[in-house]
TORBAPA-870718 format. One record per residue (C-alpha): residue in three letters; y, x, z. Coordinates in steps of 0.02 Angstrom, whole numbers, plus 50000, padded with zeros to 5 digits. Layout:
// residues N
alaYXZ...
//
This chain:
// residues 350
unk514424792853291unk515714807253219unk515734810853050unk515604829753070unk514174826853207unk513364819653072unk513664831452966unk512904843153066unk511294833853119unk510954831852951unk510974849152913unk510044851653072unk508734840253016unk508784845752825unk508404861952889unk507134858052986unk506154851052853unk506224865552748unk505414874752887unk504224861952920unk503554862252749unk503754879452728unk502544880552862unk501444867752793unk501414876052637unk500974893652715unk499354886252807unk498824878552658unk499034894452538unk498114904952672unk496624892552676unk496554896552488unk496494915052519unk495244914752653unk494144902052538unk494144914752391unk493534927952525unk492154914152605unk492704911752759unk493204894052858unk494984890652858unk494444877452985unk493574887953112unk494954900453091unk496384886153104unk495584878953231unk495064896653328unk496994901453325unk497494885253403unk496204885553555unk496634902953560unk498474897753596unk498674880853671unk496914878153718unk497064883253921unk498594887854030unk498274905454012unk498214903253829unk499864894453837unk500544908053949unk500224921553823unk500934913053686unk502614908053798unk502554927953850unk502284933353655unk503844921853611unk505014931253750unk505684946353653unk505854935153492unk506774923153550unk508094937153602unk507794946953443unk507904931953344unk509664927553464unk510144945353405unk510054943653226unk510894926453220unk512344930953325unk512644942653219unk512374931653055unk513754918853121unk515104933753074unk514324938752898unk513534953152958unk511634956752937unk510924965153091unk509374973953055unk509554986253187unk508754975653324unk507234986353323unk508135001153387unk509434993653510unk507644983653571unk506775002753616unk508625007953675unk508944995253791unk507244996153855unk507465014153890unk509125013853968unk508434999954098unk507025006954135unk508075025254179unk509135015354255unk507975006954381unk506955022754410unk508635031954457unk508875016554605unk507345016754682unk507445010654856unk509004999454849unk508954981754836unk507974970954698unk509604961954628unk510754977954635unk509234988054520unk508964970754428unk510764967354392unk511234985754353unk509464987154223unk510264973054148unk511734979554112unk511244994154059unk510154984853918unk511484975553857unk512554990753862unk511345002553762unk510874990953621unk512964984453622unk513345003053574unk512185003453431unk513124987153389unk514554992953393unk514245007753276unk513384996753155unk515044984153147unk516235000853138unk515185006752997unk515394989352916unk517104986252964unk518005002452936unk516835011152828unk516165000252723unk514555002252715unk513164993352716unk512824988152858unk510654987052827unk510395004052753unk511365010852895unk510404998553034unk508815005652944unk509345023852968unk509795019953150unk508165012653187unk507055028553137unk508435035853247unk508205026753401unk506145028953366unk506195048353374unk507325047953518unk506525037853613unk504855047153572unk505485062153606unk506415056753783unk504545052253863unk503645063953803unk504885078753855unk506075076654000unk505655057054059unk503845057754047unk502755053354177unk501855068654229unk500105059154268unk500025052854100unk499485057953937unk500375041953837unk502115045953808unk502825034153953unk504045035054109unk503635035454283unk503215015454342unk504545006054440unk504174999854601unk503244981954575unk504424975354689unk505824975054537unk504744965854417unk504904947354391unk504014934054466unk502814927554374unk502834909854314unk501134906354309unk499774917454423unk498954933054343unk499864931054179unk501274939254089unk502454925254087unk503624927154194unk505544923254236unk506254934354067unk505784912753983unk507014906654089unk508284919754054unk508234919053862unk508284898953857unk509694899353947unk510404914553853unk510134902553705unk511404889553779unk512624899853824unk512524905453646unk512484888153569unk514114882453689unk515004899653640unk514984894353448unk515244876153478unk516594875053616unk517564894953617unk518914897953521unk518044916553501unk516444906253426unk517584898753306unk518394912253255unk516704921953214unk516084907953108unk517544908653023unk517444926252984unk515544922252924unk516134909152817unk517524916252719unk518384930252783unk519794931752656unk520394912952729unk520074921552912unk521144935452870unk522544922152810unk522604914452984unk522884931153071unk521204931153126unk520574952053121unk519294948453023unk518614970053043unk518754966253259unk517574952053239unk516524958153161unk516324973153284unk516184961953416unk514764950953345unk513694964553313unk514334972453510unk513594956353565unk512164955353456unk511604973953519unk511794971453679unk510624953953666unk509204965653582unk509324976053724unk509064963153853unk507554961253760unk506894976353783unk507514975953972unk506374962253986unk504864968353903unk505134981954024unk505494971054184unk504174955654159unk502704967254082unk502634983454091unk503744990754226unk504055006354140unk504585012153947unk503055014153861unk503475024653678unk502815010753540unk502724995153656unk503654985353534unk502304981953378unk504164977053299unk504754962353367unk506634966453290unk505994963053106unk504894948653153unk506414942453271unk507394941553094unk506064929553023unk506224920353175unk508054917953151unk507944913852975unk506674899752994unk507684890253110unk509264893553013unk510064903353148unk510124887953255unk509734893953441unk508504879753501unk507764878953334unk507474895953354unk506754893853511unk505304886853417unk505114896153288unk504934908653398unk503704898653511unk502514896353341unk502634915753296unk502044918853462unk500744905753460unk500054915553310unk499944932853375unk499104923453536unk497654916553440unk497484929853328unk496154937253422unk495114925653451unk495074919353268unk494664937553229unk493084937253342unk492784916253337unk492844915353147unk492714934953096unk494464934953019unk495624950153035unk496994946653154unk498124953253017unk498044936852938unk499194931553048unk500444941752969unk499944934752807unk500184917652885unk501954922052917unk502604933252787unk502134918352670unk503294907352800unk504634919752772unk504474917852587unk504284899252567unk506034897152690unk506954909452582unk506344905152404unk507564890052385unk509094899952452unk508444913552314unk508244899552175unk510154890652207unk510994909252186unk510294913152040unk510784897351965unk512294899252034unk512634914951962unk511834907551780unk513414890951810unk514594905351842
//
């Protein structure tokens, strides 16, 4: 086997384990919490799981849950790979939703792959622009690049509010929402009278072409490098400000697919609010799996699972839903905790 393949399964695996029992340390800290309230972490464990795995439907859900963040988690670690810490997938999310959804309503009437393919690109456009301004305001401004993404997100909120429910709302409605697209441009479902539908198939392979890009481009290479030290990138005549703009381009325009397909496989038009923020929780996603993109794929896959069962632990074992998001903030903090720990001890050798 090659040394640096190793190498990198190694780190793969080391990784992994964190995770792992960062997970396993989560469930069992939440068990606590829900003892010193009296309820069953059993029933509630065991409520979530049947709730998520425990039919085909249930397994839908949780598959169509994981959709938008597997491509906001894809968002946040392209972006990672230069150095650059994209926050803004909220934003370019709601944007490229939007833009697809105009996009298809303005093509009404022509064929489903010409409206499909041009909603698509439209996505990826919107959210790449946001990109873009968030690497220019890194790059050549030097700022920082997460208060700015922050700003941009309350940004893309209020104009998106403020586009449906003024000149692109649907007349017949009193939620804040465009007109609906003809079913006809929706994708196929996967599995009958469920919301999983083709957008799985589309991020998973939107995950390989990512994976290949870093491993086997020259591009990929170059944008790792920048990530990794940018003052020996700038040495080899790599432009370390052009990458950088480019990464977060890219890692824009892959929020905004996700919104295209929140718009294309469930609700056929832009609903103001649909996303309950799947860019933040995308970052979490990206962050337990080490930025890896099949890692990520279940990482993603478990958040979902989560949010899938959390109803019917809320009504099975008469827990809030919200502890879901208990259940996962303390995965957050349990993955990041070590990195925390080595850099201040770092700083303390220094």
């Amino acid at each position: 086997m090659d040394k640096e393949y190793r190498i990198k399964l190694q780190g793969l695996l080391f990784n992994l384990g964190i995770s792992a029992f960062a997970i396993l340390l989560s469930l069992v800290f939440s068990a606590l919490i829900m003892l010193a309230v009296g309820y069953d972490p059993v029933a509630a464990y065991s409520s979530m799981l049947n709730g998520s795995f425990g039919s085909t439907q249930a397994i839908a859900n949780t598959l169509s849950k994981s959709i938008p963040l597997i491509f906001c988690g894809l968002s946040f670690s392209f972006a990672a790979k230069s150095g650059v810490f994209n926050i803004g997938g909220e934003g370019q999310l709601n944007m490229g939703a939007l833009a697809s959804a105009v996009v298809a309503l303005s093509m009404q009437g022509m064929p489903r792959v010409i409206v499909i393919g041009a909603s698509i690109l439209a996505g990826f456009l919107a959210g790449g622009l946001l990109g873009v301004l968030l690497g220019l305001a890194k790059s050549k401004l030097h700022l920082n690049e997460v208060i700015v993404a922050i700003m941009m997100n309350y940004l893309v909120a209020l104009f998106c509010s403020y586009a449906v429910s003024g000149p692109l709302k649907y007349e017949g409605s009193v939620t804040p929402q465009t007109e609906a697209m003809d079913k006809i441009y929706m994708f196929r479902n996967l599995i009958p009278k469920s919301q999983l539908t083709t957008a799985l198939l589309l991020a998973l392979l939107l995950a390989l072409v990512i994976y290949l890009f870093f491993a086997k481009t020259r591009a990929g290479f170059n944008i790792r490098v920048v990530g990794q030290n940018p003052d020996a990138a700038k040495a080899s005549g790599i432009k370390v400000g052009a990458m950088m703009v480019i990464a977060m381009a890219v890692s824009g325009g892959i929020a905004g697919l996700g919104g295209m397909t929140e718009v294309f496989g469930k609700y056929g038009r832009f609903i103001d609010g649909f996303s309950p923020g799947f860019g933040f929780t995308g970052i979490a996603v990206a962050v337990l799996a080490a930025n890896n993109p099949f890692g990520l794929i279940l990482t993603a896959i478990l958040f979902g699972a989560m949010d899938a069962g959390a109803m019917k632990m809320s009504y099975v074992a008469g827990i809030s839903a919200t502890m879901v998001q208990v259940i996962q903030g303390m995965v957050i903090l349990f993955v990041a905790t070590p990195n925390i720990a080595r850099k201040i001890l770092y700083r303390k050798e220094a």
